[in-house]
C-alpha positions as semicolon CSV with decimal commas, in nm:
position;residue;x (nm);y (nm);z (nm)
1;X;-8,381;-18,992;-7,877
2;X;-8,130;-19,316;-7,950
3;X;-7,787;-19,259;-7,832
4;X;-7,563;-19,371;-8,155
5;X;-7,283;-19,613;-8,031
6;X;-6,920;-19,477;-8,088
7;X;-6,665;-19,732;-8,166
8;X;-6,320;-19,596;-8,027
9;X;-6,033;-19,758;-8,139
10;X;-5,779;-19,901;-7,897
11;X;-5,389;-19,833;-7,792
12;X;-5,212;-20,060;-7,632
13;X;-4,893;-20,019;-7,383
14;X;-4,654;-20,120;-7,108
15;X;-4,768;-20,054;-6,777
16;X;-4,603;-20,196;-6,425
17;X;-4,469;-20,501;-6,636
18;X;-4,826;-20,521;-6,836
19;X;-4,991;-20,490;-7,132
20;X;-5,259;-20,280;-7,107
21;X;-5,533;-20,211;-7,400
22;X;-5,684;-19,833;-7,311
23;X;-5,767;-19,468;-7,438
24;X;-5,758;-19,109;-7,294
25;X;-6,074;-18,991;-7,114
26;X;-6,117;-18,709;-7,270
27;X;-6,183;-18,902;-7,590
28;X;-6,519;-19,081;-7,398
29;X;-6,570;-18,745;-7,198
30;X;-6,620;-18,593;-7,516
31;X;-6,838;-18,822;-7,703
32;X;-7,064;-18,852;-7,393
33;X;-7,108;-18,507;-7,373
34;X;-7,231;-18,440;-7,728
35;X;-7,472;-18,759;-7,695
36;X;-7,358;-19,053;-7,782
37;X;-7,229;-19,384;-7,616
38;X;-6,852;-19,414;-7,637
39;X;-6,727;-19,820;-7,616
40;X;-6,339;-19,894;-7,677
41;X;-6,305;-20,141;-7,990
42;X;-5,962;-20,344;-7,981
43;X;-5,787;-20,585;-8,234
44;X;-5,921;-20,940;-8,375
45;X;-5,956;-21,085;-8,623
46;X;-6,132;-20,959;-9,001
47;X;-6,469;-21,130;-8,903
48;X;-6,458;-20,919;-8,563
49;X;-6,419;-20,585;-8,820
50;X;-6,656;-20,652;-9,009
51;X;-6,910;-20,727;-8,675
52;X;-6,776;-20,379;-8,532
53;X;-6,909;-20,251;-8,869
54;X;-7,237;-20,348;-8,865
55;X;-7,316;-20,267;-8,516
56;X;-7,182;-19,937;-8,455
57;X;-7,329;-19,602;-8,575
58;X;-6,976;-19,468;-8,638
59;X;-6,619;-19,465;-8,557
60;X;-6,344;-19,227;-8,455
61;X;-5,979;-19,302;-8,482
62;X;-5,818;-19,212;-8,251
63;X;-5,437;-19,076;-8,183
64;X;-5,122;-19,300;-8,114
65;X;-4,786;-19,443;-8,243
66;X;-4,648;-19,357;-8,587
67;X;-4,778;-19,533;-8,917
68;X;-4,554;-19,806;-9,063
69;X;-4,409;-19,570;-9,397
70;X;-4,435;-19,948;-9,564
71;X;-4,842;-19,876;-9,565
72;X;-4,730;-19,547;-9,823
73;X;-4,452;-19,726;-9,950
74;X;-4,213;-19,550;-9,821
75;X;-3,886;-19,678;-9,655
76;X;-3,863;-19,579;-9,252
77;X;-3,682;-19,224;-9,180
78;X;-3,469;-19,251;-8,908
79;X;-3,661;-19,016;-8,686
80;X;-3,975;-19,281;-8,732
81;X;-4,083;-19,311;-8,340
82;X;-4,268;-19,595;-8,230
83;X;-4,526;-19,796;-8,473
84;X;-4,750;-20,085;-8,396
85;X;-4,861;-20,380;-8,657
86;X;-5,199;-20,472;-8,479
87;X;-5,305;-20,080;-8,437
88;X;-5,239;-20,008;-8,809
89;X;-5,475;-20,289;-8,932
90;X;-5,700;-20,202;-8,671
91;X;-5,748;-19,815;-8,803
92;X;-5,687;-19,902;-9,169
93;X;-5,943;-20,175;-9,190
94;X;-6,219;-20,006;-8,997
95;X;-6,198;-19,723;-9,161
96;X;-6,216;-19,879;-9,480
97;X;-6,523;-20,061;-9,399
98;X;-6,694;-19,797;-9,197
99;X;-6,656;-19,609;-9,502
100;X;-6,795;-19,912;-9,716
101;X;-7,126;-19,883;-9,515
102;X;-7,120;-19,476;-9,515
103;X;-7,137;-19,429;-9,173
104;X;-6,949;-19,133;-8,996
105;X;-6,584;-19,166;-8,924
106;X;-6,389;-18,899;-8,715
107;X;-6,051;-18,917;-8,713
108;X;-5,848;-18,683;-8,459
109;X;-5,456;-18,677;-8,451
110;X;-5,337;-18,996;-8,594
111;X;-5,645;-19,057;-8,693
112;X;-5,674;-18,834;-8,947
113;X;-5,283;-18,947;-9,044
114;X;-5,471;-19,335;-9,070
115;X;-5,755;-19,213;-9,300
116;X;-5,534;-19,013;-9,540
117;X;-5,329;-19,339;-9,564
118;X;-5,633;-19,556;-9,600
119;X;-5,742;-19,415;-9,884
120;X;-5,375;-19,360;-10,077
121;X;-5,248;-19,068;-9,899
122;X;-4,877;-19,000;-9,809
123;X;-4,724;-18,862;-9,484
124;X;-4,454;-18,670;-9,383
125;X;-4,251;-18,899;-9,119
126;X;-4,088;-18,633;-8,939
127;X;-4,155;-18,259;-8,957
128;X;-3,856;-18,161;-8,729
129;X;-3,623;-18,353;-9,019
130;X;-3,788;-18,284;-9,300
131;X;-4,025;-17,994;-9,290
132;X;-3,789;-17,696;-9,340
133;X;-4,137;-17,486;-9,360
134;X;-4,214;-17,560;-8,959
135;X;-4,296;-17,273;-8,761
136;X;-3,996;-17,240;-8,521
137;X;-4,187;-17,354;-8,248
138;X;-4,290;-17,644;-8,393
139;X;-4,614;-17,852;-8,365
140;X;-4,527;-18,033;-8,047
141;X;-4,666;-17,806;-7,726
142;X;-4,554;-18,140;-7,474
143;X;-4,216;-18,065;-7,567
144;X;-4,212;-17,668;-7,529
145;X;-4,046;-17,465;-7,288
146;X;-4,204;-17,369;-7,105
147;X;-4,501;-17,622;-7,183
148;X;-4,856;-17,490;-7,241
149;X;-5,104;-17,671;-7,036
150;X;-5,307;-17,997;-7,202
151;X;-5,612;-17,754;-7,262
152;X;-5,423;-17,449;-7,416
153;X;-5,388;-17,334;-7,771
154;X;-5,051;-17,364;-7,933
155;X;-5,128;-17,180;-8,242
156;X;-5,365;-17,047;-8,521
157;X;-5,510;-17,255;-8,813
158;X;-5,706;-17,117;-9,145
159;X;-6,023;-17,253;-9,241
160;X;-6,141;-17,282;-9,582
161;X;-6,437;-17,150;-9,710
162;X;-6,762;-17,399;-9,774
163;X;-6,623;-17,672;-9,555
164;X;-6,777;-17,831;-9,243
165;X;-6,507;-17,681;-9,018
166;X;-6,555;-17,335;-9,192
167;X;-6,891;-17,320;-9,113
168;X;-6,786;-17,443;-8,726
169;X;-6,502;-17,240;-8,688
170;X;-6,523;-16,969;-8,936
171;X;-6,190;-16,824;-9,153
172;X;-5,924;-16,839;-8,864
173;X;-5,956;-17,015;-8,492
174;X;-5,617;-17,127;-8,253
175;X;-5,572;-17,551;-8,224
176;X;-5,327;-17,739;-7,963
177;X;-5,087;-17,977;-8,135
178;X;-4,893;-18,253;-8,074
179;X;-4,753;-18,415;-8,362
180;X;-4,406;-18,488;-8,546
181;X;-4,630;-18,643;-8,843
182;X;-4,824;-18,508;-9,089
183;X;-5,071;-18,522;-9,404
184;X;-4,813;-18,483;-9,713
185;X;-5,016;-18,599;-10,001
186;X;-5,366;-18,586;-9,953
187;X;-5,570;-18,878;-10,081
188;X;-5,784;-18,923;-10,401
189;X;-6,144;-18,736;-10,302
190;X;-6,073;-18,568;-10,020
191;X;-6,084;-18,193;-9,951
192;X;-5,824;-17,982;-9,692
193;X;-6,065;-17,808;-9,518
194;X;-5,750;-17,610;-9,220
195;X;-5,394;-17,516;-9,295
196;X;-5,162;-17,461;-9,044
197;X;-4,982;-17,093;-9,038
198;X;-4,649;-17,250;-9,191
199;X;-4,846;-17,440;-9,465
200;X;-4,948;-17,786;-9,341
201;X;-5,282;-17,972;-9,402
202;X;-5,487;-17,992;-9,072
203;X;-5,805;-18,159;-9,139
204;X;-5,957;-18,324;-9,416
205;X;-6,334;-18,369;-9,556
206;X;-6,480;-18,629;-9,793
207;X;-6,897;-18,703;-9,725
208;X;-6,916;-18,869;-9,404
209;X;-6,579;-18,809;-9,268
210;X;-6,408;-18,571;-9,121
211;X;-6,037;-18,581;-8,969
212;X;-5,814;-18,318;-8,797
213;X;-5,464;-18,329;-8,677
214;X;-5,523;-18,155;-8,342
215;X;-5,677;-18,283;-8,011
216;X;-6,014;-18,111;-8,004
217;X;-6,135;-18,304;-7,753
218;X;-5,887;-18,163;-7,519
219;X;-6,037;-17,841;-7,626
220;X;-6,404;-17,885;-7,565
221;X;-6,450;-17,622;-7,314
222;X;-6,439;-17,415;-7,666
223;X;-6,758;-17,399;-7,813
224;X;-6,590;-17,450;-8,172
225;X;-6,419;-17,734;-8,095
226;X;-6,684;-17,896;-7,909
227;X;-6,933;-17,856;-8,225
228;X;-6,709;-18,133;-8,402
229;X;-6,845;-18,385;-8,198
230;X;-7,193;-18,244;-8,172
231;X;-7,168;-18,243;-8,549
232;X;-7,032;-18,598;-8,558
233;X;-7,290;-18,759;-8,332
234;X;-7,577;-18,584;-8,478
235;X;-7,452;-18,774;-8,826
236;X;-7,453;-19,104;-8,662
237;X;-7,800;-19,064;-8,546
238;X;-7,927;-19,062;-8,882
């Protein structure tokens, strides 16, 4: 059977005194292992989009810096951390015209923070500022003390009822997490398919894409979490 292709977008940062363009392993690691062909996809130009389009079978976003609040016309809260001009128009615009073709997107961490955007959605800049809901241990396990390993849990999520992830995860499952930024207002269309356990929108549905705020690639030893990309890959095949 045809391996789909998997366009990953890119990150870029300072390493030694160079730029470097790159992505975690585990991303790759776990499109490889449910059966398709990971490549890394980087920023050009609109005509170079629009090629990444046609030739790929699908496209996950991938996590990174924060979005520029500008893109939900917002003005920047002073806890906004790092953003990147290039990165947002790469995630905005290929998901925008992945979607145009209706081929499968998969957005993971900020990823699914660049789809809701991409479509209308809002964000919360900063849940330690402006979240009074959080759970007092917050949704960043790389800052915890003491800090849970890259492949542990760091809390429980609901799933709702008739959605993909319901029927991969059932009505509760535990996620990692390791974000300050979050869904607020979910775009036009879409469907919140996990809540957090203080109230915040984990994932998000709409046809062919599907976008959580966790890392479950990080997770994949975990049959559940590993059945997102099974699920994803088997879409792009057809």
């Amino acid at each position: 059977m045809k391996k789909p292709m998997i366009a990953l977008t890119a990150r870029s940062g300072d390493f030694d005194g160079q730029t470097r363009i790159f992505d975690n392993q585990t991303y790759f690691d776990a499109i490889a292992q449910a059966g398709g062909i990971p490549v890394l996809v980087t920023y050009g130009d609109d005509e170079d989009y629009k090629m990444i389009a046609e030739r790929f079978d699908g496209l996950m976003v991938t996590g990174g810096e924060d979005l520029d609040p500008a893109l939900f016309h917002q003005p920047a809260h002073p806890s906004l951390e790092l953003t990147d001009p290039r990165l947002d128009t790469l995630d905005l615009r290929l998901i925008q015209l992945f979607a145009a073709k209706g081929k499968p997107i998969l957005g993971i961490c900020r990823g699914i923070q660049s789809i809701n955007v991409a479509f209308g959605g809002t964000l919360i800049q900063d849940l330690n500022t402006q979240y009074p809901a959080m759970r007092a241990a917050g949704h960043q396990q790389h800052k915890a003390v003491p800090k849970p390993a890259m492949d542990a849990t760091f809390h429980d999520n609901t799933f709702v009822e008739g959605t993909k992830l319901y029927a991969m995860f059932g009505p509760r499952h535990a996620v990692n997490s390791y974000h300050h930024q979050n869904i607020d207002q979910v775009a036009d269309g879409f469907v919140v398919s996990s809540w957090s356990e203080d109230g915040l929108a984990e994932a998000i549905e709409k046809d062919q894409i599907l976008a959580v705020q966790w890392h479950p690639e990080r997770l994949s030893a975990d049959p559940c979490h590993r059945s997102i990309f099974e699920s994803f890959i088997q879409e792009c095949r057809k």
